[in-house]
DSSP file (Angstrom, degrees, kcal/mol; ACC not computed):
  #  RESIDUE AA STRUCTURE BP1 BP2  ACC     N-H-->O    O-->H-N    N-H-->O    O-->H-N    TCO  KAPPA ALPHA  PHI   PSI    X-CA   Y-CA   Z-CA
    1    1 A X              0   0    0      0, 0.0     3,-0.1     0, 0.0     0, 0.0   0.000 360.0 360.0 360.0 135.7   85.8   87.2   83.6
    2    2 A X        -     0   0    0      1,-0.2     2,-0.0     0, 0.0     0, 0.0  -0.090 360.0 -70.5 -51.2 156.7   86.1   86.5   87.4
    3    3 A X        -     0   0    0      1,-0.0     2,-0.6    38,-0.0    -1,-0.2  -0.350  52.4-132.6 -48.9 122.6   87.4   88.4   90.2
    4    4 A X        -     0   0    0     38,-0.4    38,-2.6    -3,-0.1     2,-0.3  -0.931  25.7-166.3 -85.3 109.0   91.2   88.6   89.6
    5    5 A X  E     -A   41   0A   0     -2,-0.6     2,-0.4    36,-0.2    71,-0.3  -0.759   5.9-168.8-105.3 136.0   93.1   87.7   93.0
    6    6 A X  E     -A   40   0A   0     34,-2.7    34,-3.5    -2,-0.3     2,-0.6  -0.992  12.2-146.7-137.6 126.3   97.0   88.3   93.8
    7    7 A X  E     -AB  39  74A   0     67,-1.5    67,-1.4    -2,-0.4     2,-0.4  -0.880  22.4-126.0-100.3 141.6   99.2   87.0   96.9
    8    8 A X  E     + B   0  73A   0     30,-1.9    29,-1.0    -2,-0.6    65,-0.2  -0.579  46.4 157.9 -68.2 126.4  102.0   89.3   98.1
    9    9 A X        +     0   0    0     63,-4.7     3,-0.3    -2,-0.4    64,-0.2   0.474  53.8  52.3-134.8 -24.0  104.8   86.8   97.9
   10   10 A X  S    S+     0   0    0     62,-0.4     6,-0.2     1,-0.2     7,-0.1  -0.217  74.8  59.2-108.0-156.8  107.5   89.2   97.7
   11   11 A X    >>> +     0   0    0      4,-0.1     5,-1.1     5,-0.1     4,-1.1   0.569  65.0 137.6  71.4  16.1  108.9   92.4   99.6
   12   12 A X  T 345 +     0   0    0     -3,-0.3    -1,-0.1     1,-0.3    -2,-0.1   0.641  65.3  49.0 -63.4 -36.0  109.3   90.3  102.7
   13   13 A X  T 345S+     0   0    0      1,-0.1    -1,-0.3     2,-0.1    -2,-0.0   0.625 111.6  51.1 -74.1 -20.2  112.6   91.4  103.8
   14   14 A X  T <45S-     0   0    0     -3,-0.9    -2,-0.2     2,-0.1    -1,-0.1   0.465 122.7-110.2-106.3 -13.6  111.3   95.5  103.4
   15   15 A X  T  <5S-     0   0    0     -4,-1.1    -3,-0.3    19,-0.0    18,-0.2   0.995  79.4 -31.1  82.4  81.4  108.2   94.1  105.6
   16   16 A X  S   <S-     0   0    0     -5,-1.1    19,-0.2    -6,-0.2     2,-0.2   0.042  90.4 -33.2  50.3-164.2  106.1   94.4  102.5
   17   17 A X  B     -G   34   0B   0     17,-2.1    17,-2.0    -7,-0.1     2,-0.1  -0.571  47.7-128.3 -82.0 156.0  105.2   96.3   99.2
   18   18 A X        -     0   0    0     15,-0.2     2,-0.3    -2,-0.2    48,-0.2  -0.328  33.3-160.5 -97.4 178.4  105.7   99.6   98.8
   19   19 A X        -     0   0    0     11,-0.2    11,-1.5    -2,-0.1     2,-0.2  -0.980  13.9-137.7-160.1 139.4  102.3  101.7   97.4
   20   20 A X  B     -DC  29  64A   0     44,-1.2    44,-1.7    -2,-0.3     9,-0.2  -0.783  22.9-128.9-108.9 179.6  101.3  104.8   95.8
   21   21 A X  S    S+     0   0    0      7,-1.0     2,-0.2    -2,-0.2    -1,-0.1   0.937  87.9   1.9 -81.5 -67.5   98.3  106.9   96.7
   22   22 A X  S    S-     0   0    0      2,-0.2     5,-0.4    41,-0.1    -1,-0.2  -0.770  87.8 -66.4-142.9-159.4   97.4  106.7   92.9
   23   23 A X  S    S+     0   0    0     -2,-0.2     2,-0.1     2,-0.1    23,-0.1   0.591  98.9  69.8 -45.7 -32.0   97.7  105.8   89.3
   24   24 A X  S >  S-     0   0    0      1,-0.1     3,-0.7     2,-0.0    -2,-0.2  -0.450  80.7-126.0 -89.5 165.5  100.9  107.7   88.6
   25   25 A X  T 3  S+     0   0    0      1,-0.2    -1,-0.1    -2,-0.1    -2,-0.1   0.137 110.5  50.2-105.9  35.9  104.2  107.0   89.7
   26   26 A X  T 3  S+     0   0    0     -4,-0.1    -1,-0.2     2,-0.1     2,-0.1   0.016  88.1 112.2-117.6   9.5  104.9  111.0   91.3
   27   27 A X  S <  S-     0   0    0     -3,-0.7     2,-0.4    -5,-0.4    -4,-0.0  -0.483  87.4 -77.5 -93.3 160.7  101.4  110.4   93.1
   28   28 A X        -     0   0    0     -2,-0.1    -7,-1.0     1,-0.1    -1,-0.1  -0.475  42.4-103.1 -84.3 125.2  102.3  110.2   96.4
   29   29 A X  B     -D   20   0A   0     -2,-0.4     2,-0.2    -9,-0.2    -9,-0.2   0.188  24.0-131.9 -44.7 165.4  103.8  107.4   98.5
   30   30 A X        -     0   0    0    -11,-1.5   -11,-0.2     1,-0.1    -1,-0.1  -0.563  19.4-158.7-107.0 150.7  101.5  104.9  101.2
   31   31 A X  S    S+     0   0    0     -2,-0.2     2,-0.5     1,-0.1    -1,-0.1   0.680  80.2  57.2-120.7  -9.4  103.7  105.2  104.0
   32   32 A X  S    S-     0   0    0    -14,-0.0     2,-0.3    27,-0.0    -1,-0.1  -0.849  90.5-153.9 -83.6 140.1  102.3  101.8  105.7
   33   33 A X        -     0   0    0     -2,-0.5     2,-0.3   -18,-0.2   -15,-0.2  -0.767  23.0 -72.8-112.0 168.6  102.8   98.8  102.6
   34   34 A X  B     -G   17   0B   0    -17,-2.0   -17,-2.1    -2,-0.3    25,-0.3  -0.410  48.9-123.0 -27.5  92.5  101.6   95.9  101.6
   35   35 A X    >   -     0   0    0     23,-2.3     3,-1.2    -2,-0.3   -27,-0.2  -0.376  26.3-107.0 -94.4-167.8  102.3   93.0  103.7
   36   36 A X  T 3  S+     0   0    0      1,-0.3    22,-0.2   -25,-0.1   -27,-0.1  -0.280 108.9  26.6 -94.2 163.5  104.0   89.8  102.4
   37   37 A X  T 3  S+     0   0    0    -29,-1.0     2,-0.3     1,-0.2    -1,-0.3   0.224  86.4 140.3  50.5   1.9  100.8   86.9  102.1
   38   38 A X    <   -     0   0    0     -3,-1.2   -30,-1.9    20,-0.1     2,-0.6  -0.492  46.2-144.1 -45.5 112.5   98.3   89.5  101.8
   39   39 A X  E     +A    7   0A   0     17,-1.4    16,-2.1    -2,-0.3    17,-0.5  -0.693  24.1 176.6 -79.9 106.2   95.6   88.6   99.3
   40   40 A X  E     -AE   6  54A   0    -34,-3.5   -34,-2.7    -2,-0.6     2,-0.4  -0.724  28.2-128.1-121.5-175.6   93.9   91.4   96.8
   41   41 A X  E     -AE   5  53A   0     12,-1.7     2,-1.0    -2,-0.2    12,-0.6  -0.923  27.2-119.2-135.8 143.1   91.8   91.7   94.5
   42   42 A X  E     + E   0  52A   0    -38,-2.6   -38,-0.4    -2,-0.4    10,-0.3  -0.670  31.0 174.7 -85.2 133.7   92.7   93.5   91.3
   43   43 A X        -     0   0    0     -2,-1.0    -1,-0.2     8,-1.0     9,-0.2   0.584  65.0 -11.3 -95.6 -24.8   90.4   96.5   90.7
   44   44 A X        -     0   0    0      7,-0.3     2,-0.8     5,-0.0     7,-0.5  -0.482  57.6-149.4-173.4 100.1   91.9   98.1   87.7
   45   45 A X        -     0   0    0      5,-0.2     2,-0.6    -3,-0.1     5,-0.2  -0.734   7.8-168.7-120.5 127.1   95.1   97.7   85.7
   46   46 A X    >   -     0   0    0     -2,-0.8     3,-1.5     3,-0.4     2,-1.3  -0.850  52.0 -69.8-118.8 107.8   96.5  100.2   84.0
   47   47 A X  T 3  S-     0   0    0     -2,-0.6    -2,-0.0     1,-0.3     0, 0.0  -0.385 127.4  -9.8  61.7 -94.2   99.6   99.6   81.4
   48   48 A X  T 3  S+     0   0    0     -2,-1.3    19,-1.4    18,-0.0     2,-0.4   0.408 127.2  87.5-120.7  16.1  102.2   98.6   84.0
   49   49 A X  E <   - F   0  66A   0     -3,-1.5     2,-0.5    17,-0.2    -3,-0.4  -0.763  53.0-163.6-107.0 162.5  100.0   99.6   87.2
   50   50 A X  E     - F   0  65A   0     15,-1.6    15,-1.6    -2,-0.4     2,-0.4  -0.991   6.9-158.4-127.7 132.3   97.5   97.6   89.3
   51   51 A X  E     + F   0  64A   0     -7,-0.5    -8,-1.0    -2,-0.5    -7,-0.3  -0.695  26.8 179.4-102.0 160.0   95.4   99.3   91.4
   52   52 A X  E     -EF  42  63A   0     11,-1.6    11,-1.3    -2,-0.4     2,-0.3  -0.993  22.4-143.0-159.4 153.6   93.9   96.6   94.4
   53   53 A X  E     -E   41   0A   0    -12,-0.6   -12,-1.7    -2,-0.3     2,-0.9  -0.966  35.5 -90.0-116.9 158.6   91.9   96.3   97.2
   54   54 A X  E     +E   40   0A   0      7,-0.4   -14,-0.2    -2,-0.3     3,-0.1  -0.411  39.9 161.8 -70.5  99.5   92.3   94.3  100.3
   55   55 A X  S    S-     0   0    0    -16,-2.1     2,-0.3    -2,-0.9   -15,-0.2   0.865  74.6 -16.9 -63.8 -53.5   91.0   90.9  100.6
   56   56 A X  S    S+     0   0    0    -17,-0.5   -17,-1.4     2,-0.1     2,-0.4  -0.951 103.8  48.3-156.7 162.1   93.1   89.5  103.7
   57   57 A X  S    S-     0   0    0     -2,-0.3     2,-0.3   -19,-0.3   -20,-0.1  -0.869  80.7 -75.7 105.2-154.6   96.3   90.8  105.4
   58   58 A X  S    S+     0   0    0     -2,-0.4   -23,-2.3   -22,-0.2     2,-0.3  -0.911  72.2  81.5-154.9 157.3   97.2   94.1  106.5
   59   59 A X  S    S-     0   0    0    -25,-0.3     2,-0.6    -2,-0.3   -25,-0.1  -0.981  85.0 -16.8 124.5-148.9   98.1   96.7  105.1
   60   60 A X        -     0   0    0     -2,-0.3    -6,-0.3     1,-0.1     3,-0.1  -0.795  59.4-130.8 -86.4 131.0   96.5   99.8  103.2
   61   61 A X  S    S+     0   0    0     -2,-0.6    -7,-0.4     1,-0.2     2,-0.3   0.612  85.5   6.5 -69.8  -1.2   92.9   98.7  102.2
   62   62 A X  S    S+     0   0    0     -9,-0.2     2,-0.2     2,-0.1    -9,-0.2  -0.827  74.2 116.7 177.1 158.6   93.7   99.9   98.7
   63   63 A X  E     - F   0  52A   0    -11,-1.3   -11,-1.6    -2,-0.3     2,-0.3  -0.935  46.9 -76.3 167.9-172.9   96.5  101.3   96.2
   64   64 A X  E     -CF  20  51A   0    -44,-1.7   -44,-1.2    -2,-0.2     2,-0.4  -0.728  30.4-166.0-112.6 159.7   98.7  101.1   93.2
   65   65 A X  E     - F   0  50A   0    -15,-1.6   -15,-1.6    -2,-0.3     2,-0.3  -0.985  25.9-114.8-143.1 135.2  101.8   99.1   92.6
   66   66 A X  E >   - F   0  49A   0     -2,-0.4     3,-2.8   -17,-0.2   -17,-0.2  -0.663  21.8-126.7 -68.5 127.6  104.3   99.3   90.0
   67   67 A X  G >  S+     0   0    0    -19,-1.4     3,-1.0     1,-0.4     4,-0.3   0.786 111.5  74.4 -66.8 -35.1  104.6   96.2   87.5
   68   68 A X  G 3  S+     0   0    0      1,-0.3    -1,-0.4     2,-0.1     3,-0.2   0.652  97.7  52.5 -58.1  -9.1  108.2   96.3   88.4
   69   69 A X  G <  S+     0   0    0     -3,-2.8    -1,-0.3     1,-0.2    -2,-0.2  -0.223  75.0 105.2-130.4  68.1  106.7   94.7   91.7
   70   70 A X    X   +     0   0    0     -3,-1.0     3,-4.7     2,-0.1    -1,-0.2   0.499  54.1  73.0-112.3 -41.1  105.1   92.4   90.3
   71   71 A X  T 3  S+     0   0    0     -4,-0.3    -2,-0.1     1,-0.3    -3,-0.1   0.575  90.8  74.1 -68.7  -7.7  107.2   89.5   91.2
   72   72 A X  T 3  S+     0   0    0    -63,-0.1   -63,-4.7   -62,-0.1   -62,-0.4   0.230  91.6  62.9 -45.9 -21.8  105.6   90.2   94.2
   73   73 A X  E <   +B    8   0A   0     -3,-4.7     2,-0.3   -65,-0.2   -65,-0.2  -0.899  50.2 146.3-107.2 144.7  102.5   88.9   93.0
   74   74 A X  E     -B    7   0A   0    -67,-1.4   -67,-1.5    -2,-0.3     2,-0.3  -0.720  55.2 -58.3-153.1-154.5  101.4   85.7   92.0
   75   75 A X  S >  S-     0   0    0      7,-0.7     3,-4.7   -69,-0.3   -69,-0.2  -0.775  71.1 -87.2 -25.0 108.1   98.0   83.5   92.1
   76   76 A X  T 3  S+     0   0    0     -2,-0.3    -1,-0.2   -71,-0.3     3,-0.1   0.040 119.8  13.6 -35.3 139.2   96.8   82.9   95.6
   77   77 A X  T 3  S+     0   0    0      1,-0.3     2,-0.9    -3,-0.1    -1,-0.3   0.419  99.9 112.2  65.8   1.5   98.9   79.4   96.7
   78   78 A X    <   +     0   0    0     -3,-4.7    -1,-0.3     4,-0.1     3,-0.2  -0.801  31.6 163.2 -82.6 122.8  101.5   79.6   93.7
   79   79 A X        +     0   0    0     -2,-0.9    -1,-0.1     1,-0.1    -5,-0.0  -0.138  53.8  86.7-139.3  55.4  104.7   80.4   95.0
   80   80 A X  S    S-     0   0    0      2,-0.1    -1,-0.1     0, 0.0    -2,-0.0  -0.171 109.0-102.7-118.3  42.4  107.0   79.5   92.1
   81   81 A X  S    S+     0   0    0      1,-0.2     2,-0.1    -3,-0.2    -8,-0.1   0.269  74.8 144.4  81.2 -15.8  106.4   83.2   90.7
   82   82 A X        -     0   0    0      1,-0.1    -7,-0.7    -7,-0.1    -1,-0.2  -0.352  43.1-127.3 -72.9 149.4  104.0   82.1   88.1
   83   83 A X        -     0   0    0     -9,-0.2    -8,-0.1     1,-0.1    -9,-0.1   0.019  18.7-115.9 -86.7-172.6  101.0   84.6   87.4
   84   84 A X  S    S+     0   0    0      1,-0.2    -1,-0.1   -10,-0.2    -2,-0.1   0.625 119.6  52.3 -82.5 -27.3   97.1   84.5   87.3
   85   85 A X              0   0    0      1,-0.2    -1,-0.2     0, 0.0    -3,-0.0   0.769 360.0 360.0-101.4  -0.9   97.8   85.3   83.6
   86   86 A X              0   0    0     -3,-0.0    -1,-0.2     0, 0.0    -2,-0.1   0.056 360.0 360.0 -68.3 360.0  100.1   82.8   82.6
């Protein structure tokens, strides 16, 4: 399988996604996020987390996100919400 790739499409109004440090969701908040068109690349996903590093954008050069911000993601140049896995 290829290198999995995700654009930040959402969180645009919060000036990006919000991040943990790691895998769990008590691990400690990023206090810079995600921003919104930011491209990553998925490094590990675990159950409902994704762990990523940064391809292009700004932000944290790597972190988790919670599948609940997920709608946040989609397939670089889809922006009607559908995924890479779809």
């Amino acid at each position: 399988m290829g290198v999995q790739l995700w654009e930040v499409v959402g969180g645009a109004d919060k000036g990006g996604i919000l991040l943990r440090e790691g895998e769990g969701t008590s691990s400690a908040k990023v206090e810079e996020r995600l921003a919104t068109g930011s491209i990553v690349e998925e490094v590990k996903l675990a159950g409902e987390r994704l762990n990523y590093k940064i391809k292009t954008g700004s932000g944290p050069q790597t972190g988790w996100v919670s599948k609940n911000h997920w709608q946040g993601f989609a397939c670089p140049g889809a922006r009607d919400g559908s995924t890479c896995r779809d």
